[in-house]
N, CA, C and O atoms as a Tinker XYZ file with bonds, in Angstrom:
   360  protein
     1  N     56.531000   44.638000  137.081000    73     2
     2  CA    57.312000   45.031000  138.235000    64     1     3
     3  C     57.282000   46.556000  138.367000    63     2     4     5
     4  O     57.482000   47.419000  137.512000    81     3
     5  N     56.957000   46.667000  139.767000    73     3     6
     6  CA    56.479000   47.934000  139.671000    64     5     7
     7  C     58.516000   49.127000  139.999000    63     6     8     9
     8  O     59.388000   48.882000  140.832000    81     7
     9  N     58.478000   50.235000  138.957000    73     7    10
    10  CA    60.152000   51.088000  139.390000    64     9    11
    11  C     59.548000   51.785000  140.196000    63    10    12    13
    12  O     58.343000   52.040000  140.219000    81    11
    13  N     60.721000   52.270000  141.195000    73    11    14
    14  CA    60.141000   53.379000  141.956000    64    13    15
    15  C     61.000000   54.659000  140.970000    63    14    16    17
    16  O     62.203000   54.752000  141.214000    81    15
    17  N     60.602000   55.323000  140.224000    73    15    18
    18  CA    61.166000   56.101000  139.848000    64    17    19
    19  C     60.709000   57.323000  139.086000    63    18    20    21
    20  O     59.656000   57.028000  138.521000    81    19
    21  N     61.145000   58.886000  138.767000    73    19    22
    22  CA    60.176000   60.028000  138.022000    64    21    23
    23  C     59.921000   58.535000  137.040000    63    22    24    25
    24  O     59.359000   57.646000  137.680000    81    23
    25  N     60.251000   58.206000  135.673000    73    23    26
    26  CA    59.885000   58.173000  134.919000    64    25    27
    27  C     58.651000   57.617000  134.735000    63    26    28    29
    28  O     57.803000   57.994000  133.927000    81    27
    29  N     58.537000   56.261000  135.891000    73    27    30
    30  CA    57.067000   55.290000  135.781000    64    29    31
    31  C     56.429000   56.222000  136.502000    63    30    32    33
    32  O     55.207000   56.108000  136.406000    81    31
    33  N     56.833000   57.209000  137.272000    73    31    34
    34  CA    55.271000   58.352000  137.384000    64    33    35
    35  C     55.178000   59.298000  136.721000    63    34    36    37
    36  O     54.271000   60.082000  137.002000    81    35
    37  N     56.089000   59.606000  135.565000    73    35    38
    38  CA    55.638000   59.720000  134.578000    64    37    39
    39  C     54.352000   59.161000  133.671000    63    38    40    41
    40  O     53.319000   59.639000  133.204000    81    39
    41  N     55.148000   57.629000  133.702000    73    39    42
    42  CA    54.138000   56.936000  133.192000    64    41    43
    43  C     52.500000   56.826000  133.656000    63    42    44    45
    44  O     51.635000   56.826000  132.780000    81    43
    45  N     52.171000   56.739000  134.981000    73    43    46
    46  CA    51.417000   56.402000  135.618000    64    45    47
    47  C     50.645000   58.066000  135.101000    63    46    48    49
    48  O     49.442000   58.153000  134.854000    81    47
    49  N     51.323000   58.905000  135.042000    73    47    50
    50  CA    50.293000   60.276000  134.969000    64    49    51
    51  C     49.939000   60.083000  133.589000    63    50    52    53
    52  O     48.755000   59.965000  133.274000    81    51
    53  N     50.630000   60.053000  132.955000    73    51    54
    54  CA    50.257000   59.943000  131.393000    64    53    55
    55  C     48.907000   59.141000  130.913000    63    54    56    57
    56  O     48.003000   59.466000  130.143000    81    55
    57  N     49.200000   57.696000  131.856000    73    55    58
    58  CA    47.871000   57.145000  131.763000    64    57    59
    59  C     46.882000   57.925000  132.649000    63    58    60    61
    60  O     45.727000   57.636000  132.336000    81    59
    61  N     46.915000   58.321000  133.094000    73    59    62
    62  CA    45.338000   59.220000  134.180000    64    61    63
    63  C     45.221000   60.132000  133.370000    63    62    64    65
    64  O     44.130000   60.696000  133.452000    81    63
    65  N     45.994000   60.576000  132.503000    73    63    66
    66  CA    45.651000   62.079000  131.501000    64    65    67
    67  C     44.946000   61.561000  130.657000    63    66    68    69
    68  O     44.367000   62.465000  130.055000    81    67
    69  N     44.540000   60.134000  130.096000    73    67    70
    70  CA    44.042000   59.842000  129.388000    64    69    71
    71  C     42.174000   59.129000  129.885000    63    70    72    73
    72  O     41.273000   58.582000  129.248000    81    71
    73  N     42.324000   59.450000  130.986000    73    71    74
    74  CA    41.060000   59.099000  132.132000    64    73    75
    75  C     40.132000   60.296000  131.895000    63    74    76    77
    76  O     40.353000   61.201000  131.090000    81    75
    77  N     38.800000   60.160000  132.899000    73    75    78
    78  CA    38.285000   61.058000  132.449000    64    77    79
    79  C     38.673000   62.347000  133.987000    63    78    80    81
    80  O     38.087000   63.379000  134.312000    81    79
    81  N     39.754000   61.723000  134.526000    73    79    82
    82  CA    39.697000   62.273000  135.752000    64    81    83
    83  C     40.826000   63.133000  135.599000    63    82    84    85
    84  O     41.332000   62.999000  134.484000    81    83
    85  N     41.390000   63.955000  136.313000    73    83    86
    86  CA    42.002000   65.392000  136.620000    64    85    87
    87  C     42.969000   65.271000  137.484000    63    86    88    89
    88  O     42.601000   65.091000  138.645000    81    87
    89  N     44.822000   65.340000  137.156000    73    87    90
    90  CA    45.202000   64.866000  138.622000    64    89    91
    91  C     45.785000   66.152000  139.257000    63    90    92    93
    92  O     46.074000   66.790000  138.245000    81    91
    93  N     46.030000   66.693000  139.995000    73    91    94
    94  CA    46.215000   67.630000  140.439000    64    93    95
    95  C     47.446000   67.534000  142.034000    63    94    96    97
    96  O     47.150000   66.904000  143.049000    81    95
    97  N     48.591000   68.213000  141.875000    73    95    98
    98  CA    49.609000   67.799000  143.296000    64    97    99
    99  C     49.274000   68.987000  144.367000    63    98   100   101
   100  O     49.734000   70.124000  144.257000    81    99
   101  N     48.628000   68.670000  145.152000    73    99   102
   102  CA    48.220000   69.762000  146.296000    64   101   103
   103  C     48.980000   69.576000  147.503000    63   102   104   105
   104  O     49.604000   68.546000  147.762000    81   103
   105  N     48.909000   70.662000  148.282000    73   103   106
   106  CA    49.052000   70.189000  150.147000    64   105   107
   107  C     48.303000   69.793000  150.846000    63   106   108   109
   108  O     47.573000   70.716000  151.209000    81   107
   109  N     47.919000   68.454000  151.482000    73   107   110
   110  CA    46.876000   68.397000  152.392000    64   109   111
   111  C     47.185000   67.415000  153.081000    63   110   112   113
   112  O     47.889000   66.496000  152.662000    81   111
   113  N     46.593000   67.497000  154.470000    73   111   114
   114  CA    46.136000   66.161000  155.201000    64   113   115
   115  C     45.403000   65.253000  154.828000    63   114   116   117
   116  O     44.298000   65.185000  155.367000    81   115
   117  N     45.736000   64.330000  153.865000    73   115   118
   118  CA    44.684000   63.427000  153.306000    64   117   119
   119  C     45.360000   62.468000  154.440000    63   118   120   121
   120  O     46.540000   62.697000  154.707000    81   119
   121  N     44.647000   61.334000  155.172000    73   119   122
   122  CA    44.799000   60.421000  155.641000    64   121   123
   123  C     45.610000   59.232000  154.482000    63   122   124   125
   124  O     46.723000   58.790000  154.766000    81   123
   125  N     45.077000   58.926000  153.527000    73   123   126
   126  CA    46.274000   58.049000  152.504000    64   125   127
   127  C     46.931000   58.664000  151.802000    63   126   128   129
   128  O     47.667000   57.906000  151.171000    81   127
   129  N     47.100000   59.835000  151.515000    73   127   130
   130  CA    47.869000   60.733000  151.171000    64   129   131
   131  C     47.254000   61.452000  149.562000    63   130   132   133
   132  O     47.728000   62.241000  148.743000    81   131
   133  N     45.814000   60.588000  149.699000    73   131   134
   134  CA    45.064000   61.501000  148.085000    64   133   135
   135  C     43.666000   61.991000  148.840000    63   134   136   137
   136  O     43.198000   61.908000  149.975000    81   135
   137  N     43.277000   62.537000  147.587000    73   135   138
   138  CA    41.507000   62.413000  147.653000    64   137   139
   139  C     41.123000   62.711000  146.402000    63   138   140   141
   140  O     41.664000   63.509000  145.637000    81   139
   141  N     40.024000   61.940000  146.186000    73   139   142
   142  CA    39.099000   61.908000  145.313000    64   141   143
   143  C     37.653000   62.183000  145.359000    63   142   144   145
   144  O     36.668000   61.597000  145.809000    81   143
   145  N     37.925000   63.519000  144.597000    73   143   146
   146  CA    36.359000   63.854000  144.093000    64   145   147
   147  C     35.733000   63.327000  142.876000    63   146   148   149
   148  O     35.904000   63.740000  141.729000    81   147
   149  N     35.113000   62.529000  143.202000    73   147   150
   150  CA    34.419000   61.725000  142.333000    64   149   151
   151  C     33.525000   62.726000  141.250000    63   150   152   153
   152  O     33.746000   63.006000  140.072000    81   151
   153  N     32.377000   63.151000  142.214000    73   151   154
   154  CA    31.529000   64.136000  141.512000    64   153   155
   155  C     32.266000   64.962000  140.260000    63   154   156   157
   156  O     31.952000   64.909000  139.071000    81   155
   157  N     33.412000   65.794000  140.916000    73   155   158
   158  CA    34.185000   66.208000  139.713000    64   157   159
   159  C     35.346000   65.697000  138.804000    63   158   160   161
   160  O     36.079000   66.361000  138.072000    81   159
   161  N     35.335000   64.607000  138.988000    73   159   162
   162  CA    36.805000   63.585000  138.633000    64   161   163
   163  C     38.026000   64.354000  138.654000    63   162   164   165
   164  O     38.710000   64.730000  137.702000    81   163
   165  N     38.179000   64.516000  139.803000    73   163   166
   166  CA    39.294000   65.251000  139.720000    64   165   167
   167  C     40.239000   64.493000  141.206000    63   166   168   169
   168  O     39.732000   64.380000  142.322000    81   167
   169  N     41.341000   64.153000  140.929000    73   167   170
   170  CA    42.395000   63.559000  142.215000    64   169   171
   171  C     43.294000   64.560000  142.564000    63   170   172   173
   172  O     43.624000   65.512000  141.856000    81   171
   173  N     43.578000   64.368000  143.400000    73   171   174
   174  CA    44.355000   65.579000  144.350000    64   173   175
   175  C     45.431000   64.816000  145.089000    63   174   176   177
   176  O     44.754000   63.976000  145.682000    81   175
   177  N     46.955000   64.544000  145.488000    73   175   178
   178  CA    47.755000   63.721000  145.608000    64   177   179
   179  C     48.664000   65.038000  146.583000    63   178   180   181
   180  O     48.889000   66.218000  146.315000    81   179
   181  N     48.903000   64.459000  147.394000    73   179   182
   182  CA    49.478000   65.347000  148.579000    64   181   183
   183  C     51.221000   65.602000  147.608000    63   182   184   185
   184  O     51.996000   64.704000  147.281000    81   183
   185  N     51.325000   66.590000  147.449000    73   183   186
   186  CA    52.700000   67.051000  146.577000    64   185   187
   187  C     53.967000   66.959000  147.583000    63   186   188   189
   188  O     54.986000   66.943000  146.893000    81   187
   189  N     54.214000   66.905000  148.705000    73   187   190
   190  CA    55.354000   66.583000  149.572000    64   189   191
   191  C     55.604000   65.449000  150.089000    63   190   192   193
   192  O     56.225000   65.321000  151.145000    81   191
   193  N     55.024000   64.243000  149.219000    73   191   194
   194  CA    54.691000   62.934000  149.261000    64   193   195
   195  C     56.447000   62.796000  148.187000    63   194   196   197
   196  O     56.794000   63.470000  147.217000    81   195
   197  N     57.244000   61.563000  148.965000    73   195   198
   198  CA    58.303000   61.402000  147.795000    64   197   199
   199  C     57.935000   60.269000  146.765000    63   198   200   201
   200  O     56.988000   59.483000  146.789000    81   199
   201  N     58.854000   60.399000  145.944000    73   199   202
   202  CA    58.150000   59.866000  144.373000    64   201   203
   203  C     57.635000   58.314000  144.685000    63   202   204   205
   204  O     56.764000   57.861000  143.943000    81   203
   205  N     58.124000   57.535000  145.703000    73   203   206
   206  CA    57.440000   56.387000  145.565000    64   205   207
   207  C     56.218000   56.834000  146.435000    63   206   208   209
   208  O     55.252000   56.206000  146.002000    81   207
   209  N     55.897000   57.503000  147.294000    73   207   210
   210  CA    54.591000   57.553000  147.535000    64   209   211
   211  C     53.424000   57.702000  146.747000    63   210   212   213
   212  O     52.311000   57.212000  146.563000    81   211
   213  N     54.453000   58.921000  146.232000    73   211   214
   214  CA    53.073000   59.123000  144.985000    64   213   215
   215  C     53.163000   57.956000  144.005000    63   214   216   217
   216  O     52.326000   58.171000  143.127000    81   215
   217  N     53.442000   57.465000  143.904000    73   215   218
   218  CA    53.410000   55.983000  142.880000    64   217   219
   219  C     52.558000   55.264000  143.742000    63   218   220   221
   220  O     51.499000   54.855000  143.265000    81   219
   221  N     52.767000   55.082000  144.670000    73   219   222
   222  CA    51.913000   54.263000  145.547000    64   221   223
   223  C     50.920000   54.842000  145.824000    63   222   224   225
   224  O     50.321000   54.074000  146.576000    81   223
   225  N     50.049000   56.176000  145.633000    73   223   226
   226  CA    49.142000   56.556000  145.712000    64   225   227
   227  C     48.577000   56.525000  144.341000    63   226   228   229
   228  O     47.370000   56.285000  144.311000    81   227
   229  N     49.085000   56.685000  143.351000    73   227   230
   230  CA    48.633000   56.467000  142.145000    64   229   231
   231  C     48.074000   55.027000  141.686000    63   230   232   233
   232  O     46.969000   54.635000  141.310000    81   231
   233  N     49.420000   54.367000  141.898000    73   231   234
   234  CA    48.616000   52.451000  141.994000    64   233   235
   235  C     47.248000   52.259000  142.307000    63   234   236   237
   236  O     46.323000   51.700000  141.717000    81   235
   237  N     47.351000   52.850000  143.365000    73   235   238
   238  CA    46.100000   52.278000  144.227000    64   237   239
   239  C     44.881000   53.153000  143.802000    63   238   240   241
   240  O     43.809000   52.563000  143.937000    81   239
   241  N     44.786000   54.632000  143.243000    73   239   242
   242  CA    43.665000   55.079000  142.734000    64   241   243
   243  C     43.547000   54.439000  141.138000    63   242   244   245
   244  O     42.457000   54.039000  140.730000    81   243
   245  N     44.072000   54.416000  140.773000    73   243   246
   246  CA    44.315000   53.475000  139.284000    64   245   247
   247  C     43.381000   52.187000  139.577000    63   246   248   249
   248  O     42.630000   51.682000  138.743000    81   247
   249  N     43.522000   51.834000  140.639000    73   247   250
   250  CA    42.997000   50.602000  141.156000    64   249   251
   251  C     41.532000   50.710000  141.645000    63   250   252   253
   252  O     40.850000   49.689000  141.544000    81   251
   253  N     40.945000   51.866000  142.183000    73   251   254
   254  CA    39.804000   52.376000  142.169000    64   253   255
   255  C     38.708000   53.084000  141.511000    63   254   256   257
   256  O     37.536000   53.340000  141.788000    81   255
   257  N     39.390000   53.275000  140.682000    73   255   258
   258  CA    38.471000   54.299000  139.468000    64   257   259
   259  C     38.569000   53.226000  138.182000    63   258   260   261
   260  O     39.280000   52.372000  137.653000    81   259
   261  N     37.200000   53.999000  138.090000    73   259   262
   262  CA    36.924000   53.494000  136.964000    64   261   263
   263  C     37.129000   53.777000  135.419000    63   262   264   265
   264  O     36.439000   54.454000  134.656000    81   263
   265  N     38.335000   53.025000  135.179000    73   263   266
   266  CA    38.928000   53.352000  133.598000    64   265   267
   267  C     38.564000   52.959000  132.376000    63   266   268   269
   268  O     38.527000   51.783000  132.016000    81   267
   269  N     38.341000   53.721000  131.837000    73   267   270
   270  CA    37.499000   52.907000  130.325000    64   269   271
   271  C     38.966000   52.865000  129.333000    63   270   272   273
   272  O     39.617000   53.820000  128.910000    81   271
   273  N     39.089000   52.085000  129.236000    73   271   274
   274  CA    40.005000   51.011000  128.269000    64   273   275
   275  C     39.748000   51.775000  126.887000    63   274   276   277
   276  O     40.661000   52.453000  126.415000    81   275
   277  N     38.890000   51.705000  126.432000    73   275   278
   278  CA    38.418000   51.854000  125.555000    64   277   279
   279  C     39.671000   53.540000  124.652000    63   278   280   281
   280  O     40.311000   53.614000  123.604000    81   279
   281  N     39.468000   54.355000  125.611000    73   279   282
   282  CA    39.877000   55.854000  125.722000    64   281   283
   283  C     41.661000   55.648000  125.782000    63   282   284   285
   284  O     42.254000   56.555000  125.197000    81   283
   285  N     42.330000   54.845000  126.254000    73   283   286
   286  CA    43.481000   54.731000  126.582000    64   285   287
   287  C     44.335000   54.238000  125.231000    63   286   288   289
   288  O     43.785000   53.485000  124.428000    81   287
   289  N     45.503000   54.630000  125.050000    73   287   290
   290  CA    46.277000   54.550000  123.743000    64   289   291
   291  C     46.521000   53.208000  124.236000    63   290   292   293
   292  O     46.064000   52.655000  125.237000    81   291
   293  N     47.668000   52.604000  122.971000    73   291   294
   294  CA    48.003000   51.062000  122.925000    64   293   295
   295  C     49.436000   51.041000  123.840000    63   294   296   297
   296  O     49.807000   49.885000  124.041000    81   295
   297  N     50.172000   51.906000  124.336000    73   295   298
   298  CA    50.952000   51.855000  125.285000    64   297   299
   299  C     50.358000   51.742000  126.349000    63   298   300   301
   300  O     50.557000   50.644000  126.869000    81   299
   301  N     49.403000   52.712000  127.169000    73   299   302
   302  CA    48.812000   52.924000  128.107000    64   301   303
   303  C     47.730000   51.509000  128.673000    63   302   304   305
   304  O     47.732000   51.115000  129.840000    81   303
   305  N     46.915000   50.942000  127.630000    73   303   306
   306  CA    46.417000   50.235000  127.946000    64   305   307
   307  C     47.395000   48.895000  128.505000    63   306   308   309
   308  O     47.119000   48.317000  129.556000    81   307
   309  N     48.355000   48.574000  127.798000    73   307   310
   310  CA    49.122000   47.950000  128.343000    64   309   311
   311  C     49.891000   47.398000  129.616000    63   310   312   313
   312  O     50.149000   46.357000  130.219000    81   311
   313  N     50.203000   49.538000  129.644000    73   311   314
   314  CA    50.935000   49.390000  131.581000    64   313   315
   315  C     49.564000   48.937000  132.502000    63   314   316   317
   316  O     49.671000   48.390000  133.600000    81   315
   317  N     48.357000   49.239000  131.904000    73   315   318
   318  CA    46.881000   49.347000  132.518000    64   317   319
   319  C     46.564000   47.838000  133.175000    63   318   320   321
   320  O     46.479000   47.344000  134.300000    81   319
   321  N     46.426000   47.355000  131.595000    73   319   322
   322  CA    46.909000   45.557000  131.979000    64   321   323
   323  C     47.597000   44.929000  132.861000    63   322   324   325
   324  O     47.165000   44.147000  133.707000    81   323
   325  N     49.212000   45.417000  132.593000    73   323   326
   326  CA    50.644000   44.934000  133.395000    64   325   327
   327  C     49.534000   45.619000  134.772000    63   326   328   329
   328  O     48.815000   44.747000  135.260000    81   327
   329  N     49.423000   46.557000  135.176000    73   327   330
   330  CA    48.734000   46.859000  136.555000    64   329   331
   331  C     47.644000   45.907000  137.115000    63   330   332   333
   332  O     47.450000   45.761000  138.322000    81   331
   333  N     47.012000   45.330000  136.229000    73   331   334
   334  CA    45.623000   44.834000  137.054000    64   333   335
   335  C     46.401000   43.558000  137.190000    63   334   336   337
   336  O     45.655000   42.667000  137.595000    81   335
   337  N     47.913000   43.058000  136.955000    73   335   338
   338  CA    48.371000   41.373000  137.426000    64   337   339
   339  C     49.376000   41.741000  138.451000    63   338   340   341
   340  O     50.093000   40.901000  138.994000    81   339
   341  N     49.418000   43.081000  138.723000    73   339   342
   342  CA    50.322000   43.718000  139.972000    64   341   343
   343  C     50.078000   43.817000  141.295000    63   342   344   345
   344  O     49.475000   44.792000  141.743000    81   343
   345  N     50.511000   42.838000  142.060000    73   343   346
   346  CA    50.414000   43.118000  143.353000    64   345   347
   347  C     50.754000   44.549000  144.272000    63   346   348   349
   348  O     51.917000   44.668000  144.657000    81   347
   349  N     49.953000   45.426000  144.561000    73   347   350
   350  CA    50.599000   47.016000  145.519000    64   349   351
   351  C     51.062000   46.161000  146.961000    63   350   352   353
   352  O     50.502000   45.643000  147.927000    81   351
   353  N     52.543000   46.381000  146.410000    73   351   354
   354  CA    53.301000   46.359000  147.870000    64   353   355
   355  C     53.651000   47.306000  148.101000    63   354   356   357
   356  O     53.952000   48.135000  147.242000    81   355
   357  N     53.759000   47.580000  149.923000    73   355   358
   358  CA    54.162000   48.907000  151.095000    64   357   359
   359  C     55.373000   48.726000  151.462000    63   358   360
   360  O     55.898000   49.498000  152.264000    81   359
C-alpha cells in the first residue's frame, strides 16, 4: 500500500540511490512532471511538485528503469518487490 508521505519518499529515494541512476529535484516544465536522461542516468523530478506527486513520479520511473536487484540492499529489494505487485493509482 502505497503512504503518501516524506518518509516513503524517503524511502523511494533511498532505493534510487542504490540504482545506477542520479536523482536530482529541479524546476521545469516536464509534461509528467520528470525527465530522464537515460544516456547519463540521471532523473530530474520537478521540485514544486507536492510530496505525493513526487511519489507518484517516482513510482512510475521505478517502474521504467531498469533496476538491477542484484545492487539493492535486503530492505530495498523488498519495497522493490512490494512495488512490482502495486497498482500506480492517480
Amino acid at each position: 500500500m502505497i503512504r503518501y508521505s516524506k518518509h516513503y519518499l524517503a524511502k523511494l529515494e533511498d532505493l534510487l540511490s542504490e540504482t545506477e541512476y542520479i536523482l536530482r529535484y529541479e524546476k521545469g516544465s516536464f509534461k509528467p512532471g520528470y525527465c530522464i536522461l537515460r544516456d547519463k542516468k540521471i532523473i530530474i523530478v520537478n521540485k514544486y511538485y507536492p510530496v505525493d506527486g513526487k511519489i507518484n513520479c517516482l513510482l512510475e520511473i521505478i517502474r521504467l528503469i531498469q533496476v538491477d536487484v542484484k545492487r539493492l540492499s535486503e530492505k530495498n529489494r523488498k519495497l522493490f518487490m512490494q512495488l512490482g505487485q502495486t497498482e500506480l493509482t492517480t
